[in-house]
N, C-alpha and C positions, 0 to 999 in steps of 0.2 A: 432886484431888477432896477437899473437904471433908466432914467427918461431918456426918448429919443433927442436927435438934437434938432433943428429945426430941418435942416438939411436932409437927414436919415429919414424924419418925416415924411418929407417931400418926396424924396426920394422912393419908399416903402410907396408910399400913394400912387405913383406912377408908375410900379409895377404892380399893385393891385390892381387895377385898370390893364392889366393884359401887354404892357408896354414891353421892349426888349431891352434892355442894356444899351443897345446901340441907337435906337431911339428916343429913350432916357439922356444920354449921352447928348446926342444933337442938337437936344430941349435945352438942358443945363450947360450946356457950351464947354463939356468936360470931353476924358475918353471915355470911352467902355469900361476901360480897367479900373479908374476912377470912382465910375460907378458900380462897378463888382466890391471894390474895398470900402463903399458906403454902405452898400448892403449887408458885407459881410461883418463889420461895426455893426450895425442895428441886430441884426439877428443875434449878434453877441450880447447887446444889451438887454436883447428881452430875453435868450437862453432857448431862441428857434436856431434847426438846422435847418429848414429850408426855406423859400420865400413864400410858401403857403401857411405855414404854420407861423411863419412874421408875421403875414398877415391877420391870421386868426389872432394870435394874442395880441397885437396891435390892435383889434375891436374890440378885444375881450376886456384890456386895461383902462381900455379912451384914448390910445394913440390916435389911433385913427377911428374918425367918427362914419359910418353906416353911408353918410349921405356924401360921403367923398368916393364911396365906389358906383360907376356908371354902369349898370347894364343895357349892352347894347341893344337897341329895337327887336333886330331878329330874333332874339333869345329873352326878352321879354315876352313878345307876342308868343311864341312857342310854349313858355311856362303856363301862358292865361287859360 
């Protein structure tokens, strides 16, 4: 596995957070598609086929750290 790149990071992180493509997109001043082939780089480097399992092993290596995912109020409060 290779390291994310800083971008693919970034990237990955704001769809951990629940974010859309299109969203992500709007943030980064890219397209959509843009960001579909940034995703699709990073899941290549870590050897996920989807963006949930990017994400798990993105936690599981130290890509991405614990405290870069937000959960929102209503589904904390509900967990408690």
């Amino acid at each position: 596995m290779r390291p994310l790149t800083v971008r693919q990071r970034q990237v990955l992180a704001l769809a951990a957070n629940g974010n859309t493509n299109a969203q992500i997109a709007a943030w980064r001043g890219v397209t959509p598609h843009s960001v579909a082939e940034i995703l699709t780089a990073a899941y290549r480097r870590l050897g996920a086929h989807d963006r949930a399992q990017a994400v798990a092993i993105a936690l599981a290596v130290g890509e991405l750290g614990i405290h870069q995912i937000h959960i929102p109020d209503q589904q904390r409060e509900a967990a408690a």
